[in-house]
N, C-alpha and C positions, 0 to 999 in steps of 0.2 A: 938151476931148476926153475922152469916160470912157477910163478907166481899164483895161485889157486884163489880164481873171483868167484863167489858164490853168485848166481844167477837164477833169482828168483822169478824172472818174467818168463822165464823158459815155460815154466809149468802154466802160465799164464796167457800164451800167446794163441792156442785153439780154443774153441765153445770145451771138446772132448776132452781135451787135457785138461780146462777150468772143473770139470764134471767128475775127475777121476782122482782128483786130490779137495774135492769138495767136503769139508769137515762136516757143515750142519744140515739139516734136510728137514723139508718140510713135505708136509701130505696131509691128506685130506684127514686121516684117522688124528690129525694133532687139534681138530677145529672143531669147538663147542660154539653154540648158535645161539646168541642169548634172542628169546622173542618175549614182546610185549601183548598183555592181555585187553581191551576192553568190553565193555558190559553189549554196547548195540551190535545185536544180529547180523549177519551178513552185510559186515562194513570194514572198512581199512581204513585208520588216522593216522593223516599224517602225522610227523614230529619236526618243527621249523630248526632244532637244532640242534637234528639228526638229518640230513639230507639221503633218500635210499631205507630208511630206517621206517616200518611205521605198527600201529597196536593193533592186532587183528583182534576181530569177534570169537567165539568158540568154535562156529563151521569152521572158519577160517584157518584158525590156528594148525586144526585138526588137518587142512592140507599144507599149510606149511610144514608141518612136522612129517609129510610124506612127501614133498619136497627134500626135505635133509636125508631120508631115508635114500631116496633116489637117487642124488649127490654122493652117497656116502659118508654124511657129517656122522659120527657115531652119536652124538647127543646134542639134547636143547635145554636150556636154562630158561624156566619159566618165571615172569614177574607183571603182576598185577596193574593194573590204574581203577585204584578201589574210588567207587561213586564216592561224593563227598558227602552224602545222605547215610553213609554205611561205615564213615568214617568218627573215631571216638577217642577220648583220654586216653582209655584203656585198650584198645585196639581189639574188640569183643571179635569183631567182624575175620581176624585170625585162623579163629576155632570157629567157625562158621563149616562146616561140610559143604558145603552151596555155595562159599565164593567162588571167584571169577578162577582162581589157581586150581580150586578141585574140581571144580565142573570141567576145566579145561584136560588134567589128567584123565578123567574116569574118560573122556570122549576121545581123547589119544590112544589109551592103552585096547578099547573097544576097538580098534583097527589094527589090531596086534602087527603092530611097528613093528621095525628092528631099530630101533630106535630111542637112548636111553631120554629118562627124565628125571632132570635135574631141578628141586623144590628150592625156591631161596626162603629159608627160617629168619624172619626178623620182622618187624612191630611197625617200621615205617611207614611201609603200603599201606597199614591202616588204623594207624593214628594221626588223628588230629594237628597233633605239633609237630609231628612229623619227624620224630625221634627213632630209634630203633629201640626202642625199650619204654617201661614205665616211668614216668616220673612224678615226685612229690609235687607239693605244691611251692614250691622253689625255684622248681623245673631242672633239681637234680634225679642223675638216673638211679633207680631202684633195683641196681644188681640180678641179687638173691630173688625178690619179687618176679624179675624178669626172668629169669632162667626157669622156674616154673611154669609159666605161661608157655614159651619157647618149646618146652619138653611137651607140652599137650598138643601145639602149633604142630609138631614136626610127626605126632602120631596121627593127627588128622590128614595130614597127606600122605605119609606112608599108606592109610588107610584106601588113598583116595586112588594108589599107583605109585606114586613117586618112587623111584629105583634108586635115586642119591639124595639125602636131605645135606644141604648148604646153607649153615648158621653162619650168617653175614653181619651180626650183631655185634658181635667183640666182650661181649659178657663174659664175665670170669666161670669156670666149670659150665657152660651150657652144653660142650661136647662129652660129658659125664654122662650128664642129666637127659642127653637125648639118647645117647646109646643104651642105656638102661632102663627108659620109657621103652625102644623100640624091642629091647630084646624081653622086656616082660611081657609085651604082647603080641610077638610073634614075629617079628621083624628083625631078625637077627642078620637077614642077609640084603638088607638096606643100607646103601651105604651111606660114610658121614665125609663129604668133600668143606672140608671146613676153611672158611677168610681167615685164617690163623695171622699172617700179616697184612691187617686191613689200615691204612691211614688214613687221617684224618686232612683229606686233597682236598683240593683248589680245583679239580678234574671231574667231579660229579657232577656237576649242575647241568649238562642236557638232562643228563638220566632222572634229576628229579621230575624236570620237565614232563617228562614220557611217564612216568608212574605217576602223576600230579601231587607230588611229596611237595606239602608247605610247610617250610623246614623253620622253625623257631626257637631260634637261637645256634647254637653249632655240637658241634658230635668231639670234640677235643677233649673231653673229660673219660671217653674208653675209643674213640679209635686213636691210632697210636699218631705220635710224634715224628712227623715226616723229618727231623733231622738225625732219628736212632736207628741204631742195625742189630747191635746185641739184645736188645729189646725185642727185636723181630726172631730173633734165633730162640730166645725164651718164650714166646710166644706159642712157635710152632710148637717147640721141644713139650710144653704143658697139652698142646692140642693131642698130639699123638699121643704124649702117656691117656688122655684121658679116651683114647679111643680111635681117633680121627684115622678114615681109609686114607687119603689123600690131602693135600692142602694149597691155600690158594695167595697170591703174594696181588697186593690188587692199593693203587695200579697197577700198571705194567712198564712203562718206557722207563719214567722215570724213575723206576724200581726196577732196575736189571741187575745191578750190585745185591740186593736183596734175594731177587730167585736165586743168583750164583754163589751167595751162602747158604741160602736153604739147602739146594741141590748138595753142593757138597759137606754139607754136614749132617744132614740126615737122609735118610735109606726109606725115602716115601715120597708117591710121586708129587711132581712142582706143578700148579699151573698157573697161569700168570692171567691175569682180566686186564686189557686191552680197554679201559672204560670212556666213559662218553665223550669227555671232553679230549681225548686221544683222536680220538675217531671225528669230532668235529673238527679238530684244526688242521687235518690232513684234506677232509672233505672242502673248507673255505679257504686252504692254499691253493687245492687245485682248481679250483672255481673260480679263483684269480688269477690263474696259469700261474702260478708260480712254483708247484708242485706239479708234474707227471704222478696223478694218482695210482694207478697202477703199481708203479716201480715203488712209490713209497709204500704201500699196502703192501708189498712183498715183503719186501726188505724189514719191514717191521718186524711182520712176524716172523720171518728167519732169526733176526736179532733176539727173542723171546728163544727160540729153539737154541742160539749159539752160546746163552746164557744157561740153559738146563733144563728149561720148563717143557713138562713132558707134553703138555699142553697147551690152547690158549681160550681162553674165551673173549668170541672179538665179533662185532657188527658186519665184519667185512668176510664172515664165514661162507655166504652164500656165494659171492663173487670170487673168494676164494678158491670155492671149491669147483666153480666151472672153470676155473685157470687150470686148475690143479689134473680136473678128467679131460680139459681139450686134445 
């Protein structure tokens, strides 16, 4: 009797056959759009280390977010570059109704979109030290303090529109504390896309860049410990008891181990943040030729999808998404 060789290039050797045993997939509906806020009128700023990436004004915003609409992106993740005139210890400027975040919702949802918006909850954008939370005169964070503040933060933009509030803080009980601000005051069906596994990367520093975060000193004392995973599992596991719609595993590349225990340990969707410094080394390989952008921008986010993440949130949503409808 010969001998039975398994022959795995068979399936491999048409585009059609590659396409009919093709395990992960990706689509336009997987693509969250993060966009950048600033203060001047009918302008676009650049970001030097974001290439492609830049901070619209509030007109502006308002067609970019009819953009995605148009695309198909189902949602956009809004985030601030708070003036440094507006910036404080305390991050007063938060619960402001009138900053750059709520002005931006209220004149989004006025164009009744189909198009969700996603509020990021945390202290950075406009505090001074540029911390996600308060802190003492030590310059440790103030927890319990902070979770308060966060809770009024995250009703002032519900208030303002916001359809998902995303507490990017890492503060213990803040997903408690927001879902029970919102459903006291009528927001019961706002959701909570909560940074349940947010670490404490080497990867964020465009993104300060682009929000003008002057960060002093570092975030290692509540974001987590880039060399733990059951940590991340305890994490979520506390996020959802305390409420959470959804959660987010951030970064992303080098956290794919991470989404792929999330996913399969709990029964709530994953989405994974693709963040800045991801998206810059991809942008200054290929700028060196030494990356095919295109092919690696795919391929990433397939690997997010092949991992579990029901979602992504990623810079390269717009270009994504005209691959995705050509």
């Amino acid at each position: 009797m010969a001998e039975v060789i398994n022959r795995l290039l068979r399936s491999r050797r048409a585009n059609w056959s590659r396409r009919m045993v093709r395990e992960a997939h990706l689509s336009v509906d997987d693509l969250i759009w993060p966009l950048f806020i600033c203060e001047v009128g009918n302008k676009r700023e650049t970001i030097s280390a974001m290439p492609g990436v830049e901070r619209f004004s509030i007109d502006l915003i308002v067609e970019a977010a009819k953009e995605a609409e148009q695309l198909g992106i189902p949602a956009i993740a809004l985030f601030p570059k708070t003036p440094a005139d507006k910036r404080s210890d305390n991050g007063d400027e938060a619960l402001n109704a009138d900053n750059l975040i709520n002005q931006a919702m209220r004149a989004i949802k006025a164009e009744k979109l189909n198009v969700g918006i996603i509020a990021d909850v945390a202290l950075d954008p406009y505090t001074s030290h540029g911390q996600d939370g308060l802190v003492d005169a030590d310059g440790a964070i103030l927890n319990d303090k902070t979770v308060t503040v966060l809770a009024k933060q995250a009703l002032v933009q519900a208030q303002a529109g916001a359809d998902i509030i995303a507490p990017s803080d890492m503060m213990d009980g803040r997903v408690a504390a927001i879902r029970q601000t919102l459903d006291d005051h009528g927001f019961e069906n706002v959701q909570i896309m909560s940074y349940a596994a947010k670490y404490a990367s080497g990867f964020y520093g465009p993104f300060r860049e682009a929000v003008g975060a002057n960060l002093k000193g570092d975030k290692k004392t509540y974001q987590m410990d880039p060399a733990n995973s059951v940590e991340a599992l305890r994490e979520v596991e506390q996020d959802i008891l305390e409420g959470a719609d959804s959660v987010i595993v951030k970064p992303g590349m080098p956290y794919l181990d991470i989404v792929s225990q999330v996913k399969s340990t709990f029964n709530i969707p994953v989405y994974a943040y693709q963040v800045s410094g991801e998206y810059a080394m991809m942008q200054a390989a290929a700028k060196n030729g030494w990356l095919d952008l295109d092919t690696v921008m795919m391929e990433s986010l397939l690997a997010f999808k092949r991992a579990g993440a029901d979602g992504i949130l990623t810079y390269f949503a717009r270009d994504v998404a005209k691959k995705l409808n050509a």
